[in-house]
C-alpha positions in Angstrom: 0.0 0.0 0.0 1.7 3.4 -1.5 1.8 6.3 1.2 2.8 9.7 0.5 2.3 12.1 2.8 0.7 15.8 1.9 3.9 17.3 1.9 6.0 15.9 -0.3 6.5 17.3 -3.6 5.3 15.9 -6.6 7.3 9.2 -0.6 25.6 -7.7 8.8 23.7 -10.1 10.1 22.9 -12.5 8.0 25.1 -11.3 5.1 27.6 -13.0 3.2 30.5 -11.2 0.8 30.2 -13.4 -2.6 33.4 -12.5 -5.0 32.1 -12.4 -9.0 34.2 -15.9 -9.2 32.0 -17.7 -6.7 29.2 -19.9 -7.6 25.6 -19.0 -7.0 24.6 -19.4 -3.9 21.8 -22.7 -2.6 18.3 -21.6 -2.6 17.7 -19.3 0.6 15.4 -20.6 3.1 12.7 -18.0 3.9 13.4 -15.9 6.6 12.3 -13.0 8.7 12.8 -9.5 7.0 16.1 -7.8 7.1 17.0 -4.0 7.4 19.0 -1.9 5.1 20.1 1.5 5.0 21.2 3.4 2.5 22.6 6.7 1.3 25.2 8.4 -0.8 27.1 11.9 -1.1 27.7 11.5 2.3 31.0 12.6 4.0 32.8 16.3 3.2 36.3 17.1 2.5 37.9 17.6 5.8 39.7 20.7 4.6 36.6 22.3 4.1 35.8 24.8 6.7 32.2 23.7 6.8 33.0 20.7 8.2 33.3 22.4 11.5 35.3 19.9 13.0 32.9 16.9 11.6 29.7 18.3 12.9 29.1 20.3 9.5 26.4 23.3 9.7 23.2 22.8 9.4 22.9 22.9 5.6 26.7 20.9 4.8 28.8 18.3 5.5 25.8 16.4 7.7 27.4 12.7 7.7 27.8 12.8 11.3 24.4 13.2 11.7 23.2 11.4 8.9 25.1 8.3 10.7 23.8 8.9 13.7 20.4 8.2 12.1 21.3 5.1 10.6 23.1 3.3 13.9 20.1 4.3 15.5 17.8 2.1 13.0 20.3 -0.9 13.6 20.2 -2.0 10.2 21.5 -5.5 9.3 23.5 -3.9 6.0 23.9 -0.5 5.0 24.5 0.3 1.6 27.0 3.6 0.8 26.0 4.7 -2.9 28.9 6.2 -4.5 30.7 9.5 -3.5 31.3 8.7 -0.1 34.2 10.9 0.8 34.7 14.2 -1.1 36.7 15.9 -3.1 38.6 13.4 -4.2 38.8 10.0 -2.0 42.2 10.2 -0.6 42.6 7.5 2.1 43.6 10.1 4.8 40.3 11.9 4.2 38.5 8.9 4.6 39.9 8.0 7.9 39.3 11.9 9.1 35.5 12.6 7.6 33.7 9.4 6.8 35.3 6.9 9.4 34.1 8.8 12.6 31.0 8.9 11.0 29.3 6.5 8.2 32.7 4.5 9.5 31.2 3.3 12.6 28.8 0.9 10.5 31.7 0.2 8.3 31.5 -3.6 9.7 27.5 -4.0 8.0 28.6 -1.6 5.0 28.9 -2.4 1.6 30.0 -0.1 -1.0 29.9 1.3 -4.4 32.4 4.2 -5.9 31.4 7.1 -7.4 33.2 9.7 -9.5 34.7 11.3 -6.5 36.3 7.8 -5.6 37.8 8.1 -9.3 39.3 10.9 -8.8 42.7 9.3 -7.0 43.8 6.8 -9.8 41.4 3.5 -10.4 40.0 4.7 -7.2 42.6 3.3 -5.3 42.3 4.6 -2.1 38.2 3.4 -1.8 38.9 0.2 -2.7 42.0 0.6 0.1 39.7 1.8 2.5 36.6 -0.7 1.8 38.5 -4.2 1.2 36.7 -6.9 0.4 33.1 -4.9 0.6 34.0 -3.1 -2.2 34.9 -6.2 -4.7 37.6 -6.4 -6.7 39.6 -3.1 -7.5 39.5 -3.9 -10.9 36.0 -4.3 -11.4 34.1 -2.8 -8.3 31.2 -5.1 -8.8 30.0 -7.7 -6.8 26.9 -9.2 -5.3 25.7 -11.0 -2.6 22.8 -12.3 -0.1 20.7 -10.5 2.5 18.1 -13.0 3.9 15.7 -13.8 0.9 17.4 -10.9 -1.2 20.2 -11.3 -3.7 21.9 -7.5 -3.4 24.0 -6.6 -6.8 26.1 -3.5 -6.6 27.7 -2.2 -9.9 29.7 0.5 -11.1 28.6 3.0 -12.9 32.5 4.9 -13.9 31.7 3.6 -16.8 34.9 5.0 -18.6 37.2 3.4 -16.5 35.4 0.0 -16.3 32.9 -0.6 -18.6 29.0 -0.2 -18.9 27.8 -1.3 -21.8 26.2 -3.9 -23.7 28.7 -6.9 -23.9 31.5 -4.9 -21.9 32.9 -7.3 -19.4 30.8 -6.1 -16.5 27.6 -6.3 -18.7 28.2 -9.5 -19.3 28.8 -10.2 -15.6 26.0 -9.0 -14.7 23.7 -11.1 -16.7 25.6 -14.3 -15.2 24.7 -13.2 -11.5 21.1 -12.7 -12.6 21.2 -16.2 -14.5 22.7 -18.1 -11.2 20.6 -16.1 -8.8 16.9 -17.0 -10.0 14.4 -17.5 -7.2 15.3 -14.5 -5.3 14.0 -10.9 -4.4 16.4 -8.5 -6.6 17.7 -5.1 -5.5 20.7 -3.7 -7.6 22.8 -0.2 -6.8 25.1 1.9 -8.2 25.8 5.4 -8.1 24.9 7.5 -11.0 20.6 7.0 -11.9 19.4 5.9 -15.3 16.9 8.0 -14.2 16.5 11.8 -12.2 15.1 14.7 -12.6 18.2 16.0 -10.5 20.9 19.1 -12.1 22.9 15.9 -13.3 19.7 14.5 -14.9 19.5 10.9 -16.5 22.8 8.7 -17.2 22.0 6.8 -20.4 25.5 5.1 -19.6 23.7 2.1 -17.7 20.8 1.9 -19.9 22.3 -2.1 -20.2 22.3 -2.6 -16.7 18.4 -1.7 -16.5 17.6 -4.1 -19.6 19.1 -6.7 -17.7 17.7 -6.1 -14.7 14.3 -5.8 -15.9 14.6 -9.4 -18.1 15.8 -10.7 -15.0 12.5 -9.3 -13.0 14.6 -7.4 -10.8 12.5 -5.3 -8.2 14.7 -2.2 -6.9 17.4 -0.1 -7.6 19.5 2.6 -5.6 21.5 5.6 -6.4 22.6 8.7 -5.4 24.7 11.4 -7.4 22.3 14.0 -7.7 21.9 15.7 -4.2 18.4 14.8 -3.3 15.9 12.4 -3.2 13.2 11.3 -5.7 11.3 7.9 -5.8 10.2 6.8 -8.9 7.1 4.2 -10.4 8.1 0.7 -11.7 9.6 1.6 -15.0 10.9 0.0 -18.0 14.0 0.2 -19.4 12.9 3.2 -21.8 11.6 5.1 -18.9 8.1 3.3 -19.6 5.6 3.1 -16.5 4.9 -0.2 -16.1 3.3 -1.7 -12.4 3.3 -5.3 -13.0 7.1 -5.9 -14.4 9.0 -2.8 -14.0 12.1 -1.8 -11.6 11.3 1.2 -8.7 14.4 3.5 -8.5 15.0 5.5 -5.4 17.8 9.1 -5.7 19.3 9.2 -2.2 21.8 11.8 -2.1 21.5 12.7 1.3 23.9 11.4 2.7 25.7 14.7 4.0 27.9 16.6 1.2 25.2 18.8 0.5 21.6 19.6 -1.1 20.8 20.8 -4.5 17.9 21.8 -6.7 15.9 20.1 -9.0 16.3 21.0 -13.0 14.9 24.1 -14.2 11.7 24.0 -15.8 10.5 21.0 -13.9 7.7 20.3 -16.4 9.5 19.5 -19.2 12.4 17.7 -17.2 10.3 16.0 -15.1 10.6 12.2 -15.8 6.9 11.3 -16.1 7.2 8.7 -13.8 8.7 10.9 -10.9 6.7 9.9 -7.8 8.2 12.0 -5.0 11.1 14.5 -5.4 12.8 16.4 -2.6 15.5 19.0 -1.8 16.5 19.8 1.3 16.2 17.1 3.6 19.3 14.9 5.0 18.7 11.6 5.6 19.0 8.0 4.8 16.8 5.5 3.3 15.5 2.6 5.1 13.7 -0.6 3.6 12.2 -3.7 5.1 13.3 -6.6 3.0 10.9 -9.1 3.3 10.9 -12.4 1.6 8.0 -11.2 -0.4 8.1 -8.1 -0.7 9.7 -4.3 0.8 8.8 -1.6 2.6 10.4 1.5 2.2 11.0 5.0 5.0 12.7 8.1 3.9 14.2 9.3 7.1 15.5 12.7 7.6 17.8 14.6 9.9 14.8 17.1 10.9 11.8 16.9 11.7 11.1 18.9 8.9 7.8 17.6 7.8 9.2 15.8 5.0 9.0 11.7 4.5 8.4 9.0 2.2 6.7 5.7 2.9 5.0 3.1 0.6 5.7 -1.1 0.1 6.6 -3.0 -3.1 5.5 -6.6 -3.9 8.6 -8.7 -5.7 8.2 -9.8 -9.1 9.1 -13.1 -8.5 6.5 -13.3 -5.6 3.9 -12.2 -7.7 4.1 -15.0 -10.0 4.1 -17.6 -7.2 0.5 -16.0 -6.2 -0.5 -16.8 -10.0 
């Protein structure tokens, strides 16, 4: 049941690392629901003078209270979407800005790079930081298990590993999907297919969606643009579709900062933009049941602003058939 509150503006235990090598994993025996938490843009440059000593102001560098938020929910994973530790990554500025803060769930935390990761050399210096929750430094995509879920994080730097059709990590992908039938699927990455954000939609991992949305894949999480904005199941051409397509969530609120939306909204507007929101820091939290999800929007403030609806997995459907 979809709730959206008036005011919004249009809504590890358990866990186990599995490298791209591995087999798929047995057939997961149902289980209770598991909690995950996730966000992006989260931790400022230390050098910055807004980062006040790691308590930010009250409109930058918010990933100490941001991760407050999310050790409060106790989550059973937490899921960093790309950008983590601004301006550029270096391994000292991890350990000063995002390991007092997102760092303290570092043990339930499983990653993905964005462009400010890139910024040292392959990334080096994330994939330091991360280990083994970040997957190989070569690739930086992996998946693995949460209860009845199979988690898939990909990287969307395309020009330093490869998005499209038939690249390498393409054609990874559609293995993990192949072994991994059965499941609840929920797939992140940091730059959207879709957004109605300044940095708009990133055709770049159009081929991710398509296979995804063969595979009957249920969600997917970014961040990049500097908001949030919860999308309608869509096709891979941006198509609304309730019964087979993929919900999307923007949740770049981890900390960095907030931005706007693009100008004239009713043109850029993806038609199948649900909620969107600037302004509010805060991390996403969803239910993963084995049938299904239920998603929060939780912010910083009490501001007035959240998000709160449930998703039925595709998968599940067709075992009610």
């Amino acid at each position: 049941m979809l709730v959206i509150l008036p005011i919004l503006l249009a809504g590890c235990a358990g866990t186990h690392y599995k490298s791209p090598a591995q087999a798929a994993t047995p057939p997961v025996t149902i289980a209770s629901a598991r909690k995950l938490v996730a966000a992006g843009d989260i931790a400022c440059d230390p050098q910055m003078s807004k980062f006040n000593h790691g308590e930010g102001t009250r409109t930058w560098c918010r990933q100490k209270a941001t991760s407050d938020l999310a050790i409060a929910l106790k989550p059973d994973a937490v899921l960093a979407l790309g950008d983590n530790q601004y301006e550029n990554g270096t391994l000292e500025k991890f350990r000063a800005s995002y390991d007092p803060s997102w760092g303290r769930l570092k043990s339930l935390t499983y990653a993905t790079p964005g462009n400010h990761e890139y910024h040292i050399s392959g990334a080096a210096d994330y994939f330091a930081y991360f280990g083994e929750r970040a997957g190989d430094p070569k690739k930086g995509y992996y998946s693995f298990d949460l209860g009845a879920w199979h988690i898939i994080s990909l990287n969307s730097n395309c020009v330093h590993v490869g998005c499209e059709k038939s690249s390498p990590q393409e054609r990874w992908l559609r293995e993990d999907l192949k072994k991994n039938t059965g499941k609840c699927t929920l797939a992140f990455w940091h730059a959207p297919r879709f957004s109605s954000g300044l940095h708009g939609d990133s055709a770049e991992t159009a081929a991710f969606w398509s296979d995804l949305y063969k595979a009957g894949a249920d969600v997917v999480l970014t961040g990049h643009d500097h908001d949030y904005e919860r999308f309608a199941p869509q096709t891979p051409a941006g198509i609304l579709d309730k019964d087979h397509g993929i919900r999307q969530f923007v949740v770049g609120t981890g900390g960095k900062n907030q931005r706007g939306f693009l100008r004239h909204v009713a043109r850029h507007r993806n038609p199948n933009s649900e909620v969107r929101h600037t302004g509010a820091f805060g991390v996403l939290e969803l239910n993963l049941r084995p049938d299904g999800y239920d998603w929060f929007f939780v912010a910083e403030h009490t501001e007035g602003f959240s998000d709160s609806g449930s998703g039925q997995c595709h998968l599940a459907s067709k075992r009610a058939e």
